[in-house]
MILUM-920419 format. One record per residue: residue number from 0; residue in three letters; x, y, z of N, C-alpha, C in turn. Coordinates in nm, 2 decimals, padded with zeros to 4 digits. Layout:
N
seq,type,n.x,n.y,n.z,ca.x,ca.y,ca.z,c.x,c.y,c.z
NUM,ala,X,Y,Z,X,Y,Z,X,Y,Z
...
//
This chain:
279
seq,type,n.x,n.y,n.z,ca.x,ca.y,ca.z,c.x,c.y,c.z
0,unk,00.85,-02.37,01.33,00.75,-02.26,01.30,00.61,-02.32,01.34
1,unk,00.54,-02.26,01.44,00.42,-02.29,01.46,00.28,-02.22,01.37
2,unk,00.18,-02.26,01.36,00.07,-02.20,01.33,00.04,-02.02,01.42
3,unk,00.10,-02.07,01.55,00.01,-01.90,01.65,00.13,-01.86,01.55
4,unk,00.28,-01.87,01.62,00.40,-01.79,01.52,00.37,-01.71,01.43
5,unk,00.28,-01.82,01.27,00.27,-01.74,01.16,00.17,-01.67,01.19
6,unk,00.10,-01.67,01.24,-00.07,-01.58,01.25,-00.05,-01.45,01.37
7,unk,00.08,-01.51,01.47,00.13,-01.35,01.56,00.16,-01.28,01.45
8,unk,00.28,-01.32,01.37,00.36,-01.25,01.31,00.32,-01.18,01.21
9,unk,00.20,-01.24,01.13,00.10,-01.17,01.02,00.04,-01.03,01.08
10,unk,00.00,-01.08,01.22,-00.09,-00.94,01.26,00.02,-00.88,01.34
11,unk,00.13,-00.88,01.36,00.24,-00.75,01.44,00.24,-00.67,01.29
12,unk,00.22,-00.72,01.18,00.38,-00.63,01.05,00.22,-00.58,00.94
13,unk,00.07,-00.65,00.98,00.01,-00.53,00.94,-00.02,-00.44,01.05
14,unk,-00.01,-00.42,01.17,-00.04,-00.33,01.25,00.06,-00.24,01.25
15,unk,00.17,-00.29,01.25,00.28,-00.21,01.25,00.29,-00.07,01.12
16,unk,00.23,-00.14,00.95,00.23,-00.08,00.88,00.11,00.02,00.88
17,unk,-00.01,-00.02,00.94,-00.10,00.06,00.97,-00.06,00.15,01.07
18,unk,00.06,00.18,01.12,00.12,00.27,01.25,00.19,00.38,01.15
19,unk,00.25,00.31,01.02,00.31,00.37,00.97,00.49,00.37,00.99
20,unk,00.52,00.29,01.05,00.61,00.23,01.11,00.70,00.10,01.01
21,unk,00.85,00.12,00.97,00.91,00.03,00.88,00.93,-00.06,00.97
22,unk,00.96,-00.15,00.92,01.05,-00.30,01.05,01.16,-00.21,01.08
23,unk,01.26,-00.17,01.01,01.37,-00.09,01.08,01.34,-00.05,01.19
24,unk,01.22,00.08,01.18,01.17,00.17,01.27,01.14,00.07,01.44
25,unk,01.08,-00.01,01.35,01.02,-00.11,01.54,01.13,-00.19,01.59
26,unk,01.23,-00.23,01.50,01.32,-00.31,01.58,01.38,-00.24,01.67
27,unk,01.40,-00.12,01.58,01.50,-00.04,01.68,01.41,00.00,01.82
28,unk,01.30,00.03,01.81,01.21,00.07,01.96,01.20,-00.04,02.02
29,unk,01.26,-00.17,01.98,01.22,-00.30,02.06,01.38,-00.33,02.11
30,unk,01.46,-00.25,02.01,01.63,-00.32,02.05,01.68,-00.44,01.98
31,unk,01.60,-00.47,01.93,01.65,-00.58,01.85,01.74,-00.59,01.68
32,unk,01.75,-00.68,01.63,01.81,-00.67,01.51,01.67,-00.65,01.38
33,unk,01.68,-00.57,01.28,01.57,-00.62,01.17,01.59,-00.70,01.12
34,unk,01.69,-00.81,01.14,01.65,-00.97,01.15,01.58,-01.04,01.15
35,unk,01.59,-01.03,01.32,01.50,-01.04,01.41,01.35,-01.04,01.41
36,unk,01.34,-00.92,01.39,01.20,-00.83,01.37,01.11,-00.93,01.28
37,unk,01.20,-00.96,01.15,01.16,-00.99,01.00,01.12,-01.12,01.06
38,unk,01.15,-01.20,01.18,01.20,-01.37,01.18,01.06,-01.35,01.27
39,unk,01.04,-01.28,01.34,00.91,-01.23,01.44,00.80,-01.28,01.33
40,unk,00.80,-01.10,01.25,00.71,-01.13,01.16,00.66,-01.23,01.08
41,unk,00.77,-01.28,01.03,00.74,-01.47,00.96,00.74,-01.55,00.98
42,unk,00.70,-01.54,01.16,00.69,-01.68,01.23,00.76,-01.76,01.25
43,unk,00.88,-01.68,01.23,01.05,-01.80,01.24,01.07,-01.82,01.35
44,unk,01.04,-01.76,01.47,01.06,-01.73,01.56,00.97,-01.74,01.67
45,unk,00.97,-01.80,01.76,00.88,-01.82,01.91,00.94,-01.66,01.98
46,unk,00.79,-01.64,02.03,00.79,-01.49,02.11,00.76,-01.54,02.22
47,unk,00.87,-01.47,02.32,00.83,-01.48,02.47,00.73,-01.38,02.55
48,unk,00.66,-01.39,02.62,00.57,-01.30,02.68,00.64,-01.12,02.72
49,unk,00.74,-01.19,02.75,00.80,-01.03,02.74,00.84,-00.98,02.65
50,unk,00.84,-01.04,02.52,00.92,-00.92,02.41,00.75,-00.95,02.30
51,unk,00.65,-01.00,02.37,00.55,-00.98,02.34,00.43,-00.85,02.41
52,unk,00.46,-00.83,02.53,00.45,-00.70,02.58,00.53,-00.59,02.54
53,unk,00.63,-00.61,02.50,00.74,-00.50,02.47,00.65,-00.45,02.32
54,unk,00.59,-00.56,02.22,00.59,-00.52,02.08,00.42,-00.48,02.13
55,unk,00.32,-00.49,02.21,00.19,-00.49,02.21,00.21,-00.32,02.32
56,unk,00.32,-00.29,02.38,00.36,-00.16,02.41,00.40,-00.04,02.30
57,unk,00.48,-00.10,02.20,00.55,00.00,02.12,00.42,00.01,02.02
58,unk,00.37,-00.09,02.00,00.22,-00.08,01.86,00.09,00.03,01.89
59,unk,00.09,00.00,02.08,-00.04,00.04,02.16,-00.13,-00.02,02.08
60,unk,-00.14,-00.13,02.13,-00.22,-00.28,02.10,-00.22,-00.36,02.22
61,unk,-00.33,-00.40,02.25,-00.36,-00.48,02.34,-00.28,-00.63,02.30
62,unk,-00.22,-00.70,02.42,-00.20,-00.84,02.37,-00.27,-00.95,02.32
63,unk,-00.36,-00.92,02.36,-00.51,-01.01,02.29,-00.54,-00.98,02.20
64,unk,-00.49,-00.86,02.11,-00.59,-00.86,02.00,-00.45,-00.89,01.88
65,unk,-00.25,-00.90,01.95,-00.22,-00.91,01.86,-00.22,-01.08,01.85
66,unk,-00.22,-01.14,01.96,-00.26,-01.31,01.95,-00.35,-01.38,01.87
67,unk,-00.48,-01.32,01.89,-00.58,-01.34,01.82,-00.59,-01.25,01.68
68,unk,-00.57,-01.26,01.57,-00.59,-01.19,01.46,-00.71,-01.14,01.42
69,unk,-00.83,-01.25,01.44,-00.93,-01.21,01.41,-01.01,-01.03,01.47
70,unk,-00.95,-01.08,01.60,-00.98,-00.90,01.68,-00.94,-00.79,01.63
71,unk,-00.83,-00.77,01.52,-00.77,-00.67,01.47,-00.85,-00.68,01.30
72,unk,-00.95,-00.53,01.31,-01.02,-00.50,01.20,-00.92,-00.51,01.09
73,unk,-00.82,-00.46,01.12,-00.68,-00.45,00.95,-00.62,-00.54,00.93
74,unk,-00.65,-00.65,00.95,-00.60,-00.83,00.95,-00.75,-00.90,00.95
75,unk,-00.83,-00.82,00.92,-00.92,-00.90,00.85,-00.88,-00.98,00.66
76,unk,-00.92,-01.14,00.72,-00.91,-01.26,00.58,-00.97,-01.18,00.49
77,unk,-01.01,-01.10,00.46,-01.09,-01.08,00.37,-00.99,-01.14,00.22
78,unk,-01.03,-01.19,00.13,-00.92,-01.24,00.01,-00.86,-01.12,-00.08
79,unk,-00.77,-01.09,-00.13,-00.70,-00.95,-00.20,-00.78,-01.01,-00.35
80,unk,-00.84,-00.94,-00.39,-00.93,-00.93,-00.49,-01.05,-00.98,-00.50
81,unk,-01.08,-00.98,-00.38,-01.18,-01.07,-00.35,-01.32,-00.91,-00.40
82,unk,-01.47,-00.98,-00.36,-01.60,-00.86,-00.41,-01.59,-00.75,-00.27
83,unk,-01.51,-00.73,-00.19,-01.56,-00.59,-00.17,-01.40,-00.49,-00.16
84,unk,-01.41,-00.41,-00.26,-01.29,-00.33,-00.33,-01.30,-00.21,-00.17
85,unk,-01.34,-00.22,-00.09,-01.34,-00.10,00.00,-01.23,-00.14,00.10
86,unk,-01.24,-00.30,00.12,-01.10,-00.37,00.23,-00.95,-00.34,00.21
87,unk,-00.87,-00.37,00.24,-00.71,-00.35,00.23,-00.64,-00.46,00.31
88,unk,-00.69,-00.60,00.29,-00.60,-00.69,00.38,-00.51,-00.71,00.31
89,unk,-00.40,-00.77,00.41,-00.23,-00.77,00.32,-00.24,-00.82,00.17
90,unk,-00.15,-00.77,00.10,-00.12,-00.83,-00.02,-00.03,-00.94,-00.01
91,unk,-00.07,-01.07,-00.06,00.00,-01.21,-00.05,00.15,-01.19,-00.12
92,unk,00.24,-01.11,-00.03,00.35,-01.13,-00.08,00.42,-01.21,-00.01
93,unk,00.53,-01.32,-00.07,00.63,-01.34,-00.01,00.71,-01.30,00.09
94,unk,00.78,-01.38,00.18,00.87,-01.31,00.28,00.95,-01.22,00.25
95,unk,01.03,-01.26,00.10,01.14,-01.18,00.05,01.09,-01.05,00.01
96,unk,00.92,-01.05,-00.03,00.91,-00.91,-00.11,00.85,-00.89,00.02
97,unk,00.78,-00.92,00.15,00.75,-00.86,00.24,00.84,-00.79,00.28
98,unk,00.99,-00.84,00.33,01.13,-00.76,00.39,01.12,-00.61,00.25
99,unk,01.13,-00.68,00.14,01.18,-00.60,00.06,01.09,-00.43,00.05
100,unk,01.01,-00.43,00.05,00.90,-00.33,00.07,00.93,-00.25,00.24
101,unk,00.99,-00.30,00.29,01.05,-00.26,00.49,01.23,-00.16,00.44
102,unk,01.28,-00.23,00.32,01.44,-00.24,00.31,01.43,-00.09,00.22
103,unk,01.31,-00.10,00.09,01.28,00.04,00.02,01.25,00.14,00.09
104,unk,01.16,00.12,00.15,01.12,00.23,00.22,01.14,00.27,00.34
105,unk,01.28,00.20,00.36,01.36,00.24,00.48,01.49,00.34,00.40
106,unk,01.58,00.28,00.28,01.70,00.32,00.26,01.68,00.35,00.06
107,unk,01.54,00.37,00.04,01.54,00.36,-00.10,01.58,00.24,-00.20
108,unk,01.53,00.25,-00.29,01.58,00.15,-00.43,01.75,00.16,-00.43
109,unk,01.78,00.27,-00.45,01.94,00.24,-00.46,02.03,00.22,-00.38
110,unk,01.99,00.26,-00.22,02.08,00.29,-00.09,02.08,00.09,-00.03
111,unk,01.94,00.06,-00.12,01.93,-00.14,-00.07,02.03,-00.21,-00.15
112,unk,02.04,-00.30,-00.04,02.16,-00.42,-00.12,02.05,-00.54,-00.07
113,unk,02.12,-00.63,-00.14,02.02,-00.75,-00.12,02.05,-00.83,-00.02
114,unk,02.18,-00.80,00.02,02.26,-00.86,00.19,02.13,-00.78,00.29
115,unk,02.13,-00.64,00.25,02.03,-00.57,00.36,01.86,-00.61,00.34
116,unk,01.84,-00.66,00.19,01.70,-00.77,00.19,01.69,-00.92,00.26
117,unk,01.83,-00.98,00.24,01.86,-01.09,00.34,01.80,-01.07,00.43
118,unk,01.92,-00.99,00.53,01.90,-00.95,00.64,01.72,-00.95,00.68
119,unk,01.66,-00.87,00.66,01.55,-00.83,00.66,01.47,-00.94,00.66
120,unk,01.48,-01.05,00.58,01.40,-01.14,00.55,01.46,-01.29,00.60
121,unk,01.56,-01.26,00.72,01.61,-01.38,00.82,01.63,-01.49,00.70
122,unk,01.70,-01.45,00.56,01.74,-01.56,00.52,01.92,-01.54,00.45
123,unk,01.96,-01.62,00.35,02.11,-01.58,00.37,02.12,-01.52,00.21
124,unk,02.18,-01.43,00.17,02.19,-01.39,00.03,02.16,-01.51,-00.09
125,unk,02.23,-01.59,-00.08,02.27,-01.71,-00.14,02.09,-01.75,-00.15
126,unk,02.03,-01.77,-00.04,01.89,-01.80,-00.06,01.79,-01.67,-00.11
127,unk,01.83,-01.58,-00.09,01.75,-01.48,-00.15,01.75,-01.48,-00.32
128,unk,01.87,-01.50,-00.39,01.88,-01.51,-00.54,01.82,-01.65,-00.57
129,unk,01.77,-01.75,-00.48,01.69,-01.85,-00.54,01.55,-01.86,-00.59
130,unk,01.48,-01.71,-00.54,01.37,-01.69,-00.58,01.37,-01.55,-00.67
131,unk,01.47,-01.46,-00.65,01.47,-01.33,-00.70,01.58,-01.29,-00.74
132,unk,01.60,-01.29,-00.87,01.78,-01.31,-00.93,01.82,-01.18,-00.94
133,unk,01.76,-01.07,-00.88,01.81,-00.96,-00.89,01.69,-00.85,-00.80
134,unk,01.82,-00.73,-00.73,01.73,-00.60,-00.66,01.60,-00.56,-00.75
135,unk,01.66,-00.55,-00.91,01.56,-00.48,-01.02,01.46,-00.57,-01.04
136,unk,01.44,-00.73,-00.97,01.32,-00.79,-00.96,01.24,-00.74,-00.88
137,unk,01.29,-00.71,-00.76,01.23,-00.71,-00.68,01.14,-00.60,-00.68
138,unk,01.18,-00.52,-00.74,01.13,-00.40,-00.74,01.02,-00.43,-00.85
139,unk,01.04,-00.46,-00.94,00.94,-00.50,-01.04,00.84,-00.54,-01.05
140,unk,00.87,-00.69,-00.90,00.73,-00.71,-00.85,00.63,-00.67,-00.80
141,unk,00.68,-00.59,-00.66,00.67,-00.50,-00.59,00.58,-00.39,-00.65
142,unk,00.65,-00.33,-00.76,00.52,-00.21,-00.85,00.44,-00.31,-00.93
143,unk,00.42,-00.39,-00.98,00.32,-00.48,-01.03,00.20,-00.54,-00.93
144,unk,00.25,-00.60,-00.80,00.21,-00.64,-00.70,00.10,-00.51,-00.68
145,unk,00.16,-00.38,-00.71,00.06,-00.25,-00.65,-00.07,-00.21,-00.72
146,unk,00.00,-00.27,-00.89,-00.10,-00.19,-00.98,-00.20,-00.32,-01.01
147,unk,-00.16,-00.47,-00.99,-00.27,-00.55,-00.99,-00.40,-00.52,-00.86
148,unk,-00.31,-00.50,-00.78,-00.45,-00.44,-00.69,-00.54,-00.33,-00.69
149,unk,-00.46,-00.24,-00.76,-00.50,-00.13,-00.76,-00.64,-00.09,-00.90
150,unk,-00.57,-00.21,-01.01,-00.66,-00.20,-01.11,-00.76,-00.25,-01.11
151,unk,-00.82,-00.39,-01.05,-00.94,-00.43,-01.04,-01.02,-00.35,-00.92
152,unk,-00.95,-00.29,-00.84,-01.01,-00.17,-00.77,-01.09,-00.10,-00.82
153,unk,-01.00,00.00,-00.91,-01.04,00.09,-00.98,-01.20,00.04,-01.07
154,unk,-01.19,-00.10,-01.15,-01.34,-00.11,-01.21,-01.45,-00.17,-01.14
155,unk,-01.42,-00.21,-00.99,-01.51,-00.24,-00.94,-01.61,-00.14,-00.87
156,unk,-01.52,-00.03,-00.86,-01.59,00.11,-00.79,-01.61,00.19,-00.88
157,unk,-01.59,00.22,-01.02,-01.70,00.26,-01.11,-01.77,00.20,-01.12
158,unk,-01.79,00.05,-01.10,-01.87,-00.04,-01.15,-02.00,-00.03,-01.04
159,unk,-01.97,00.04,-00.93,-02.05,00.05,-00.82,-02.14,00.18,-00.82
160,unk,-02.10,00.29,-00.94,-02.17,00.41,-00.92,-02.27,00.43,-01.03
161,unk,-02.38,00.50,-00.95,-02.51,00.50,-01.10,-02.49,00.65,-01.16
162,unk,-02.33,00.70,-01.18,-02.40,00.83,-01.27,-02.18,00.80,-01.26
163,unk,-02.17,00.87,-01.42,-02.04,00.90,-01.39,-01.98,01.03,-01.30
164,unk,-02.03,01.12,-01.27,-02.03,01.17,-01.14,-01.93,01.12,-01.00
165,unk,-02.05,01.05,-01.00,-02.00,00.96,-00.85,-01.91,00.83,-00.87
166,unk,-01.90,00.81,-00.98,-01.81,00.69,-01.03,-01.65,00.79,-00.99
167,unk,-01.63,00.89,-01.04,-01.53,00.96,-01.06,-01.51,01.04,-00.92
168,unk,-01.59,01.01,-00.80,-01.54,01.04,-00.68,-01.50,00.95,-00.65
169,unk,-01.58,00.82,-00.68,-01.54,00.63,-00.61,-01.43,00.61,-00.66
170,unk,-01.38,00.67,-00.80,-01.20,00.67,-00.85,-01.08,00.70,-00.78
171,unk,-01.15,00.87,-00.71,-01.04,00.94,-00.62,-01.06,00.84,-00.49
172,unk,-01.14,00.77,-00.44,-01.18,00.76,-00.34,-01.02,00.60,-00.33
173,unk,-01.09,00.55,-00.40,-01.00,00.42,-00.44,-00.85,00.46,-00.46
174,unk,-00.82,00.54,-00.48,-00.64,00.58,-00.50,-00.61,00.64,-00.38
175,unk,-00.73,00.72,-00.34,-00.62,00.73,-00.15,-00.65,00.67,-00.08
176,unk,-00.72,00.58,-00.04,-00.71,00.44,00.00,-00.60,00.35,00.00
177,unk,-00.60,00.35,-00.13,-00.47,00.28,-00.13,-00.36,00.32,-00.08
178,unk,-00.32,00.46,-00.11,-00.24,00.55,-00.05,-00.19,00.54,00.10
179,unk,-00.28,00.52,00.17,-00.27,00.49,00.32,-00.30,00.38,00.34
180,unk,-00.34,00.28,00.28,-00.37,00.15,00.34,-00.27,00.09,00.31
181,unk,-00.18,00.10,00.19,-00.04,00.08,00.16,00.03,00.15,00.14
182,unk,00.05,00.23,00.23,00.15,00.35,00.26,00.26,00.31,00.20
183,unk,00.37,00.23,00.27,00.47,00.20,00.26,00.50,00.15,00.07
184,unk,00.44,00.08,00.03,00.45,00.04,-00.09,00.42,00.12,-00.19
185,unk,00.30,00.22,-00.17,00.25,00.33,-00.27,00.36,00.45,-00.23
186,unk,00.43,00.43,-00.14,00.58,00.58,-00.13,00.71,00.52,-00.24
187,unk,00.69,00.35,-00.30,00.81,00.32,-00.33,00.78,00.32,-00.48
188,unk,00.68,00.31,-00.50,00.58,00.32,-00.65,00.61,00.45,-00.69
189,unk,00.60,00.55,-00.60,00.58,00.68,-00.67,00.71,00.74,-00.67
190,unk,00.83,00.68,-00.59,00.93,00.78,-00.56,01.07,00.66,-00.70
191,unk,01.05,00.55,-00.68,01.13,00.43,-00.75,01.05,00.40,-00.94
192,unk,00.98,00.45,-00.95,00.94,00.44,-01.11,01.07,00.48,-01.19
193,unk,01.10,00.53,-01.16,01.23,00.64,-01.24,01.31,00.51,-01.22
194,unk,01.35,00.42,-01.13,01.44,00.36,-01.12,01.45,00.16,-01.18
195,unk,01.34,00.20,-01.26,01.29,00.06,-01.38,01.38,00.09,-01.51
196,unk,01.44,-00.06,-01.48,01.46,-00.08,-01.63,01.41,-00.10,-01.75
197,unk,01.36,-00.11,-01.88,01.30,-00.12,-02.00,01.34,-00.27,-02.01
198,unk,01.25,-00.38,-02.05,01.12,-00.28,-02.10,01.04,-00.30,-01.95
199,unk,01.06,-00.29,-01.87,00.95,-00.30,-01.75,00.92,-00.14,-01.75
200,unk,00.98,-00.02,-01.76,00.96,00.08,-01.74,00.90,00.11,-01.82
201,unk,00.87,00.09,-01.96,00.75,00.15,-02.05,00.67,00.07,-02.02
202,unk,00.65,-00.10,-01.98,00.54,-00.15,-01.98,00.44,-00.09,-01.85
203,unk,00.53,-00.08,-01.79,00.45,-00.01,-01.63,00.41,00.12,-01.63
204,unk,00.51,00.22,-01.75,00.48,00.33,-01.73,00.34,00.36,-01.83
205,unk,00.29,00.29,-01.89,00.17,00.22,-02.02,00.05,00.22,-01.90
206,unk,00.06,00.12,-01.82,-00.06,00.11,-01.71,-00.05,00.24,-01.64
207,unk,00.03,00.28,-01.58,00.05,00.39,-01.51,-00.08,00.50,-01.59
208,unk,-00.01,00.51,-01.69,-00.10,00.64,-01.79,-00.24,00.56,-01.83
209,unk,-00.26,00.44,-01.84,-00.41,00.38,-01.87,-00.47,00.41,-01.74
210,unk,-00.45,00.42,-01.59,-00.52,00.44,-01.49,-00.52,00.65,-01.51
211,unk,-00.47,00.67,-01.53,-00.48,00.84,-01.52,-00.58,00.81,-01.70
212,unk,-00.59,00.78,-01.77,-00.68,00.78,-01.89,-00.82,00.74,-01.83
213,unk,-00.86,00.63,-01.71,-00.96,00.62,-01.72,-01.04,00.74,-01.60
214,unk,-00.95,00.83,-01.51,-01.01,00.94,-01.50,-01.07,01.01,-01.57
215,unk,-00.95,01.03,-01.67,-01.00,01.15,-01.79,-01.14,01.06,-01.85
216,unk,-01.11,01.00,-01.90,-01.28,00.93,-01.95,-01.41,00.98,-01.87
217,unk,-01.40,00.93,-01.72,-01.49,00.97,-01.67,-01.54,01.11,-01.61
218,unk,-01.46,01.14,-01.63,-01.45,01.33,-01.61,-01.51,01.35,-01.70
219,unk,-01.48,01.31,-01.86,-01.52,01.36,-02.01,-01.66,01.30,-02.00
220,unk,-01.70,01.20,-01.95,-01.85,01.16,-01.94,-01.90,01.22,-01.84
221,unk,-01.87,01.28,-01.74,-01.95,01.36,-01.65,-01.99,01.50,-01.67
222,unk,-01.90,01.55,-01.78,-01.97,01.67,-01.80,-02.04,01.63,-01.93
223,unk,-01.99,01.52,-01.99,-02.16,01.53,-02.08,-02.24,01.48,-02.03
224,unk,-02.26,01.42,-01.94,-02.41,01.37,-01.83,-02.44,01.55,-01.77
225,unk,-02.37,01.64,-01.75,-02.43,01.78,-01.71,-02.37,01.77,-01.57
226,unk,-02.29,01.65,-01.53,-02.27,01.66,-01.37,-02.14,01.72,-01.32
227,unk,-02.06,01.73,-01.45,-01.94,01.82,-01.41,-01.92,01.97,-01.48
228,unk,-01.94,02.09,-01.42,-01.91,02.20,-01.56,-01.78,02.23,-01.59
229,unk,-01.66,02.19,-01.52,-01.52,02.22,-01.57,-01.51,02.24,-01.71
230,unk,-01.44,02.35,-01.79,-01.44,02.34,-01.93,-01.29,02.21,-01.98
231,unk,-01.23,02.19,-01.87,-01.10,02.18,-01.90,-01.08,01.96,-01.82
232,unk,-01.19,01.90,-01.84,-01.23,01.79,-01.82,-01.08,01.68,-01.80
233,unk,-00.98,01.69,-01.90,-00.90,01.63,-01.88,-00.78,01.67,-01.78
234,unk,-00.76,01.81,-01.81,-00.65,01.87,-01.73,-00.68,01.84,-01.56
235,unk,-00.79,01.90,-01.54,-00.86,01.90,-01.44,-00.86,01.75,-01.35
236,unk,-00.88,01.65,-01.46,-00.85,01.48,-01.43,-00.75,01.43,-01.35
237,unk,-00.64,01.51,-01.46,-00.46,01.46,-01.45,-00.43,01.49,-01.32
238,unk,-00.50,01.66,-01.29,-00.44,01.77,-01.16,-00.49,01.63,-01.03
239,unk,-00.63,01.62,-01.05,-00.62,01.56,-00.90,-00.59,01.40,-00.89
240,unk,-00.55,01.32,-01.02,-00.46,01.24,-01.02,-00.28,01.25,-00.95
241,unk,-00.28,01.35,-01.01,-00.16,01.43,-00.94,-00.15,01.40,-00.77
242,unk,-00.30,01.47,-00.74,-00.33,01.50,-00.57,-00.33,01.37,-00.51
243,unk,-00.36,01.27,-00.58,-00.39,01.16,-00.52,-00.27,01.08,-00.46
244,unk,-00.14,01.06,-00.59,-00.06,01.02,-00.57,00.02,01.07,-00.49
245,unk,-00.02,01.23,-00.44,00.09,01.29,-00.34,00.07,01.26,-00.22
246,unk,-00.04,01.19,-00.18,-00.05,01.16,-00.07,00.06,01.08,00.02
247,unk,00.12,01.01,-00.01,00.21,00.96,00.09,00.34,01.05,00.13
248,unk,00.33,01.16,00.02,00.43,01.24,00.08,00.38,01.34,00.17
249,unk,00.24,01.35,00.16,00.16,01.47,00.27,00.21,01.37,00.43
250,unk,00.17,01.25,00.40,00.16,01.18,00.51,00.31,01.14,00.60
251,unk,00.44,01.18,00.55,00.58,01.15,00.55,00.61,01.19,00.68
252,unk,00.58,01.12,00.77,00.66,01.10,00.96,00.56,01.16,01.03
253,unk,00.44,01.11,00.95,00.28,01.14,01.03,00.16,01.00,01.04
254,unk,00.15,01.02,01.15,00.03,00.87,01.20,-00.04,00.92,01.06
255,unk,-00.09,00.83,01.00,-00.19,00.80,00.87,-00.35,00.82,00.94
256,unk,-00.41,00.91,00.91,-00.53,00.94,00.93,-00.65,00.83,00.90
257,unk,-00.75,00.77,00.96,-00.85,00.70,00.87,-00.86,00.70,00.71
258,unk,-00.83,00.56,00.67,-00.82,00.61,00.47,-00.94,00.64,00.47
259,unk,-01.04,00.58,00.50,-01.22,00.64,00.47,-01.21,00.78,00.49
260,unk,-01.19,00.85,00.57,-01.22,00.98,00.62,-01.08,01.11,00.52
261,unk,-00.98,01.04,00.50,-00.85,01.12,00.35,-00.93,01.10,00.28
262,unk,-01.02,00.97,00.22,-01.05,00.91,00.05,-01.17,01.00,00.06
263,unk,-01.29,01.08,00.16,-01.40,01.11,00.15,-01.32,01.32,00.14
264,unk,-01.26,01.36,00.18,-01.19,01.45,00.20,-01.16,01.51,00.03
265,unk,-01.08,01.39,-00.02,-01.00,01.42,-00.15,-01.14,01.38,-00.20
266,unk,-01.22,01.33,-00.21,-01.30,01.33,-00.29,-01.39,01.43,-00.35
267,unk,-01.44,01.53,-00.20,-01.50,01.62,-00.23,-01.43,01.79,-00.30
268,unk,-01.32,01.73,-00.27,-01.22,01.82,-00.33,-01.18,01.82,-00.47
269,unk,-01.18,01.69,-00.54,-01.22,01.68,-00.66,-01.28,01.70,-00.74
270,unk,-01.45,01.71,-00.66,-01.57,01.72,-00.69,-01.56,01.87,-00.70
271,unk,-01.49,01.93,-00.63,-01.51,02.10,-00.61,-01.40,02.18,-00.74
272,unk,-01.31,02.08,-00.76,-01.20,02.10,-00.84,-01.26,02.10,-01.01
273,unk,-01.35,01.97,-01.02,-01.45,01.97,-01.15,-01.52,02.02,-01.13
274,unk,-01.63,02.11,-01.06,-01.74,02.19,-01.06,-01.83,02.11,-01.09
275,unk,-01.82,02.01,-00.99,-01.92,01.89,-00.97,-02.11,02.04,-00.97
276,unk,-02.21,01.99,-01.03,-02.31,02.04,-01.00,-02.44,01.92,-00.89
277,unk,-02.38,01.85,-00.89,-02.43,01.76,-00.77,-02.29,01.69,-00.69
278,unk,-02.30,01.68,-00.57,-02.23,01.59,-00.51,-02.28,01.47,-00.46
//
């Protein structure tokens, strides 16, 4: 495994997810195995010039910008929790939970076996249960992996607004963001909750409803600052909590739009939904 290897391989499998595209999906455009694919992505693997054109063809990406990382804005280092909450560079997962997030939201929570997370993650079953003793881990990390990011999100972008108002657009703004910046992972969140076992299922489903609470908060302080007139502050909260999380299903076998330009979209639609009296 070389250094270019792992630094190709990091920037093919975020561009790829920024396409909207599972590993499944690109092996098969490339012909290869999702083995393969997986062994690409994790740098297991030396890439030849031709199945390096082949993958800088199927991405429509220049080969220069998948070699060099630095050239591709969505493979910017920026650190995952690092001070600016508006970035989306990969979440430091593992190879197994990187495959594993490709395997969900290729064949579902139930339709995956952990031979087909193997597979995926170019290692052998036997070596997959040495870090993750079970599918139900995987998944567990996976939705935790979502809502750690998602939650210091969330207080950093109220933390950024001078009126609760606009704190509570910077809310919506921050959930479909995420939405599309982690497509693939926020479709397995929203569709695989049902498929936790207890106590991981109440403890997750606990945060779940604490991030929909601090909407309602700030909805309930916006119309007492005068800046929202809705009479119905929380319902109103929940509804475009609702809207937010639907988003990966709006987006289901469609190129993902600019998240800035969906998060500014749903924003003002919220705003219109609360009877924002300033925007």
């Amino acid at each position: 495994m070389t250094e270019q290897s792992v630094g190709l391989g990091t920037t093919v499998r975020a561009v790829r997810r920024a396409r909207g595209l599972t590993l499944r999906a690109l092996a098969a455009e490339l012909g290869v195995s999702p083995g393969t694919m997986s062994a690409i992505e994790n740098g297991k693997v030396a890439v030849t010039v031709g199945r390096l054109n082949e993958v800088s063809a199927v991405l429509g990406v220049p080969v220069a910008d998948l070699v060099d990382p630095l050239s591709v804005p969505i493979a910017a280092p920026t650190p995952v929790g690092g001070p600016d909450w508006r970035t989306y560079p990969p979440l430091p997962l593992d190879p197994v939970l990187a495959a594993t997030v490709d395997v969900f939201a290729d064949t579902g929570y139930h339709g995956a076996t952990m031979r087909l997370v193997a597979a995926a993650a170019d290692l052998s079953v036997a070596g997959i249960y040495r870090y993750h003793r079970s599918k139900q881990r995987l998944l567990v990390a996976l939705i935790d992996a979502w809502f750690d990011d998602l939650l210091w999100r969330i207080e950093a972008a109220a933390g950024s607004a001078d009126s609760p108002g606009r704190a509570f657009a910077e809310l919506v703004r921050v959930l479909v963001r995420g939405q599309v910046q982690r497509r693939e992972l926020a479709f397995i969140v929203e569709t695989e909750l049902r498929s936790l076992d207890e106590p991981d299922r109440g403890r997750i489903g606990a945060i779940r409803r604490g991030v929909q609470r601090r909407f309602v908060d700030m909805a309930q302080a916006a119309v007492d600052a005068g800046e929202f007139g809705t009479e119905a502050p929380a319902a109103g909260a929940r509804a475009v909590v609702s809207l937010c999380l639907a988003v990966p299903f709006r987006l289901d076998g469609e190129v993902p739009p600019a998240a800035d330009v969906l998060a500014d979209e749903y924003a003002a639609l919220a705003l219109a939904m609360m009877g924002a009296v300033v925007q």
